[in-house]
N, C-alpha and C positions, 0 to 999 in steps of 0.2 A: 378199494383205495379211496381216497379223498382228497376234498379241497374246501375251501373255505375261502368267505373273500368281504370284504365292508368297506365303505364308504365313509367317509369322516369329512368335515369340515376341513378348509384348505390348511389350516396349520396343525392338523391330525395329520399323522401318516396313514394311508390307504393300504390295504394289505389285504393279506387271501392266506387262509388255512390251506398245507396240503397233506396228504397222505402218499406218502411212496411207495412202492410199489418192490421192485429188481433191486435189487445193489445197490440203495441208496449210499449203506453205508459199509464201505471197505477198510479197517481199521489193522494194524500187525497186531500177529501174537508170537509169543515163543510157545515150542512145543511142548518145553519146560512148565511155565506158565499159561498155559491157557487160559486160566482167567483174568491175566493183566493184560490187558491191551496197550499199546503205546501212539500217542497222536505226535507226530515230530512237528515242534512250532517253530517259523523263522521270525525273524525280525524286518519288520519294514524299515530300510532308512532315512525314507523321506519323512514320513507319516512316523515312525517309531512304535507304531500297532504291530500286535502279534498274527502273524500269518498260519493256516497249518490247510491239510490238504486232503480233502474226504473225493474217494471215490462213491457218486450220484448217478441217477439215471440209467435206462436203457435204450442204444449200450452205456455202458459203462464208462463215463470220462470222468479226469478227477476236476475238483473243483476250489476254487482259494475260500479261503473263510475267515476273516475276522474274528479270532477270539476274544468271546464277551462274557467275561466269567458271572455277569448278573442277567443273563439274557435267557429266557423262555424258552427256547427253542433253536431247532437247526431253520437258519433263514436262508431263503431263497432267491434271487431274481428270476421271474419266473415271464419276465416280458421281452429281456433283450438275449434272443436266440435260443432261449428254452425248449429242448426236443426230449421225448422221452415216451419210449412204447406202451409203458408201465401204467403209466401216470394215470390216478382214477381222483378223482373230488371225493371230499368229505361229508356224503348226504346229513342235511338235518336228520337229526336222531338217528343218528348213525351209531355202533361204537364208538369208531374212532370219535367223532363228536363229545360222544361221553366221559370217554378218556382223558382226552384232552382238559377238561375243568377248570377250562381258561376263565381268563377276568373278562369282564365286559364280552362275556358270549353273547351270541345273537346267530339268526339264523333268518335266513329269507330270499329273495329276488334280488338283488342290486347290480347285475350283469346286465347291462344295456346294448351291448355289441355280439357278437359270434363265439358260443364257449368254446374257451381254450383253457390252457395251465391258467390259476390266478383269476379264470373267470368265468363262473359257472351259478347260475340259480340253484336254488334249493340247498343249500351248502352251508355250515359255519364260520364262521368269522372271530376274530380276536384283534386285537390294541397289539400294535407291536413299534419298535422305537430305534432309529437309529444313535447309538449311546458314542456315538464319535458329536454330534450334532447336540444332542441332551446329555449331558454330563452325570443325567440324575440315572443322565445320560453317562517191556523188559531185551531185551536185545537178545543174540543169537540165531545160529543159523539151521536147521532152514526156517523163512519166515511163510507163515499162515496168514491167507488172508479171510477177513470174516464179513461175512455178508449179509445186512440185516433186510428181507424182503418186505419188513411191514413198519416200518418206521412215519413215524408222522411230522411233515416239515411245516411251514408257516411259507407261502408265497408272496410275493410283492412284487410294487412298482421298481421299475431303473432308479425314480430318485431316492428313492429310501438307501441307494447303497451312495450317495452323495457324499465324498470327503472318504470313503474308504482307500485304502491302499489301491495301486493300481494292479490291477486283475484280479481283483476281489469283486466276486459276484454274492457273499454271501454273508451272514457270522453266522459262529459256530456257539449257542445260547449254553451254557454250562449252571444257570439258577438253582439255588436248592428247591426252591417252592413252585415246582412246575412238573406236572407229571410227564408233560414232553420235552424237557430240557434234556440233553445227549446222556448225561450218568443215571437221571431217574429212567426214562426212556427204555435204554439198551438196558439196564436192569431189570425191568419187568419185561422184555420180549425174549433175554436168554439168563437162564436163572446159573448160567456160570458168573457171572457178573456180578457183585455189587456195589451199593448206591454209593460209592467211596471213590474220589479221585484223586491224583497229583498233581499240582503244575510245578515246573520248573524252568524259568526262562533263562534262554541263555543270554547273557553281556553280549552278546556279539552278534554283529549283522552279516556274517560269513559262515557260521556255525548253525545249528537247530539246538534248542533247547526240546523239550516234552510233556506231554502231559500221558500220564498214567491214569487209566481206566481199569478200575477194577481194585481187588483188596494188594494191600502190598504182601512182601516186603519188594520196594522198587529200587533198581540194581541201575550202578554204575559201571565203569569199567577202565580197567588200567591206572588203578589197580581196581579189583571187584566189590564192589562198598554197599550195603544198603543203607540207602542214605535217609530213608525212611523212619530208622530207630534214632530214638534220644530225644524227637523232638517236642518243644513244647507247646501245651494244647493249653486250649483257652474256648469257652460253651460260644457257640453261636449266640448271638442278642435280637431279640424280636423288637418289631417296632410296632407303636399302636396305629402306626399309618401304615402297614402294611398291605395294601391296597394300592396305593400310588408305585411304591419299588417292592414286591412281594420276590420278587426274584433274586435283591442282592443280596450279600453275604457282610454283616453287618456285626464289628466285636465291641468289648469294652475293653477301650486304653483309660487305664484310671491316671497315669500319669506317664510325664517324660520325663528322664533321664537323661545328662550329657555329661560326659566324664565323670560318670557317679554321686551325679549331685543331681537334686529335685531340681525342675523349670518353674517357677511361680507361675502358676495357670490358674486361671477361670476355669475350676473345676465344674461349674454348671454347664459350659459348654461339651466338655466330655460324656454325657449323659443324652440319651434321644428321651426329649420330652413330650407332651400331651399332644402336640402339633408335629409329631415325626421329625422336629429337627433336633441338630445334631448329634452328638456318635463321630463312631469310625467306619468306615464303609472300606471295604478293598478292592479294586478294581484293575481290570488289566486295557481297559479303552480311555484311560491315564497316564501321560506318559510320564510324568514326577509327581511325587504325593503334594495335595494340595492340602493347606492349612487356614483355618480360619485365622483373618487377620491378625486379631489379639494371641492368637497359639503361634501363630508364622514368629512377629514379634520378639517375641519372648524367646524361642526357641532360638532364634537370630542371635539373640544380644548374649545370651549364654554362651552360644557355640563359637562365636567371636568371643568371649572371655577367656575358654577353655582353651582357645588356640595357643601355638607356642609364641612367647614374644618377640622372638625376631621373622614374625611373618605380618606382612605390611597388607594391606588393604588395600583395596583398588577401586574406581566406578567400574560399576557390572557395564559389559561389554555387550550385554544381551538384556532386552527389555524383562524376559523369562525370569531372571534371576533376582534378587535382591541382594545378595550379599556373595561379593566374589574378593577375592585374596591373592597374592604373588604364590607362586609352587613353588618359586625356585630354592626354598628352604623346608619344602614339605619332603618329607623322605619318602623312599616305596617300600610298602611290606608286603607279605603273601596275600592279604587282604586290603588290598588298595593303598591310600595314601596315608598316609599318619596323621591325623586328624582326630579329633574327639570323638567316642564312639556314643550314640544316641540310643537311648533302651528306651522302648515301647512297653511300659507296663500292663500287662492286663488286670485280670479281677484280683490278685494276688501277687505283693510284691515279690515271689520266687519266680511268677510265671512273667518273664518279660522276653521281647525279640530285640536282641543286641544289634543296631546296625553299624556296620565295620566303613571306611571313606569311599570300599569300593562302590556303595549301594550311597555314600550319603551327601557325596561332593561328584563333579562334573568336570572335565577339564572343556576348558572351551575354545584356550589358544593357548597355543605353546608355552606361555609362561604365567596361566590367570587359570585358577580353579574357582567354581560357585558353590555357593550348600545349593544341593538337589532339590529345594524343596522352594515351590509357592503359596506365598499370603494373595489373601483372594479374601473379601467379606462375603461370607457366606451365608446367609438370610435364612433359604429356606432347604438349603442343602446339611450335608452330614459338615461337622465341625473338622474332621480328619477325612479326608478320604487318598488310602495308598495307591500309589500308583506304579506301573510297571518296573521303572527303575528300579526303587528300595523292593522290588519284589525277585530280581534277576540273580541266580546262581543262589537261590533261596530257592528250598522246598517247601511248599506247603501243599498239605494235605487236607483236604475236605471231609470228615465221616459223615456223612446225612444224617444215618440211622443214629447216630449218638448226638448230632447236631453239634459238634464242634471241630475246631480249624488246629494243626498243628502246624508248627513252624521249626525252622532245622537254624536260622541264620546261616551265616555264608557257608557255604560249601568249600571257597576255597580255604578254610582251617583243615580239611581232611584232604587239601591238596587234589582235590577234583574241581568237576566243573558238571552243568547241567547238558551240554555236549556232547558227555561221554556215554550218555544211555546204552550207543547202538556197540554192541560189542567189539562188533568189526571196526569200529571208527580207530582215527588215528589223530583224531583230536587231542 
């Protein structure tokens, strides 16, 4: 087994490789599907971060996780109450060491106190980042549980889990560029698996949405849907900084759309230049997509044009917002409010993700809705980056091995919801 562990200057994060050992990781399957796994994720409400629940350690308890769909690895606290029979460090030149093919590896002595979990000499090391703090930072019964005895986590200090939801000890790292992120990972330890996942977050802070591990087709229920087919894909986009964020999941929006007309944009900002900025990044440790100022803008002024004209304008009641409006003339449809609908063009104007009001406005008091989205000047960051909201009761699908991202848009046109995974639900 292993661990790994380094030192950084005060405003690095401090961290520690590990290697697990028993049960790190207890995931469902159907027996139907065996090679889909399902991860059920809730919704923080405080924080509005995605929660989901791996059973760790021996014995066996489960443990909360922060989903981090740009994140390296399964991360740990490995300092506040950490117990586990299993638990072995990651020697220098080690496999696991090897496997791992982290950034900024290193290997040495940096354990000054008594080893334990997270701190041990002789051991590998890796950069790891809490991304709440750096913004750059199948269902059916009976169920199977699956238990991965040699998975390898990343250990850490108490503060690195700073600002996460409460009773979160961990994130759950899902990056495509990491051979230890949870879908490259469990791919290579059990070959029913491949490197292809789902997410689907639910709208709701009472319900679970899911993420699908493994090839689809990935099933809803009541009625039985795979919601998997139809959607439209768009290639993954490299950055020549990839080095700095190698882990996220980065497209090309060539343009926007709102009620079927172009947004006049700085199309140079759409594009990741020589300096790794801008693009569009996706993200689920965001809780509304942020927009570079000049695209926030623009997108504003449009989507206030499109609107219908007996809907009055308001000051935004929440600093979060820029542009908030009366409801009491917006109507409701199966897909949220009747608002203008916003299309996310990718490399090709046929391939675009239509967002519907349920994903693109906010209600925030009784009688005042916001556009969902934040202007931010964004320097050295992506020019788009989505965030969990415009992602909720939305499929997307990850394929590594083909390197591109599908999208379903809203689920509720097919009168489901991301809720309905587990068969049995009555969601």
């Amino acid at each position: 087994m292993l661990t790994l562990k380094l030192s950084l200057s005060s405003n690095i994060y401090t961290f520690f490789f590990l290697f697990l050992l028993l049960n790190i990781i207890s995931l469902c399957s159907s027996i139907v599907l065996p090679t889909t796994l399902i991860l059920p994720v809730t919704k923080d409400s405080s924080t509005l971060q995605y929660i989901t629940v791996i059973g760790q350690r021996t014995p066996l308890i489960p443990v909360n996780f922060t989903v981090h769909l740009g994140g390296e690895s399964l991360v740990v606290d490995c300092e506040s109450g950490y117990a586990s029979s299993t638990y072995k460090p990651a020697r220098c030149k080690s496999k696991q060491c090897s496997f791992a093919k982290v950034k900024f590896d290193a290997c040495g002595d940096y354990c000054l106190t008594k080893p334990k979990p997270g701190c041990n000499n002789n051991t590998c090391h890796t950069l790891v980042g809490n991304p709440v703090i750096t913004t750059y930072t199948f269902g059916g019964a009976p169920i199977v549980h699956v238990s991965q005895p040699k998975f390898i986590f990343t250990c850490v200090e108490s503060y690195i889990m700073k600002r996460l939801a409460k009773g979160v000890t961990g994130i759950a790292g899902f990056g495509h560029n990491s051979t230890i992120s949870i879908p490259n990972q469990l791919a290579s330890l059990d070959s029913r698996f491949t490197r292809k996942f789902g997410i689907c977050l639910s709208s709701s802070t009472r319900s679970s949405g899911v993420i699908f591990m493994g090839s689809s087709p990935y099933y809803v229920y009541n009625p039985m849907i795979d919601i998997s087919k139809n959607l439209v894909y768009t290639p993954l986009v490299g950055n020549p900084m990839d080095w700095l964020t190698p882990m996220e999941y980065h497209v090309n929006v060539s343009s926007i759309r709102i009620a079927g007309k172009d947004v006049p944009l700085n199309k140079t900002l759409l594009s990741i230049n020589d300096q790794g900025h801008g693009g569009t990044r996706i993200s689920t440790t965001i809780p509304f997509t942020i927009l570079h100022t000049s695209i926030y803008e623009a997108v504003k002024t449009a989507f206030i044009n499109a609107l219908p004209k007996n809907v009055t304008m308001v000051d935004p009641p929440m600093k979060r917002f820029g542009a908030c409006f009366s409801s009491k003339n917006i109507r409701s449809t199966n897909v949220g409010p009747d608002v203008p609908v916003i299309d996310f063009v990718f490399h090709k104007k046929s391939a675009f993700w239509r967002i519907y009001g349920a994903n693109s406005v906010v209600q925030v008091s009784k009688d005042v809705m916001c556009l969902a989205f934040i202007g931010r000047e964004q320097t050295w960051e992506p020019s788009i980056v989505i965030g969990g909201y415009q992602l909720e009761e939305n499929l997307l699908v990850f394929d590594l091995p083909h390197k591109k991202i599908g999208f379903s848009s809203s689920l509720k046109l097919q009168q489901t919801s991301c809720s309905k995974y587990d068969h049995a639900s009555k969601s």
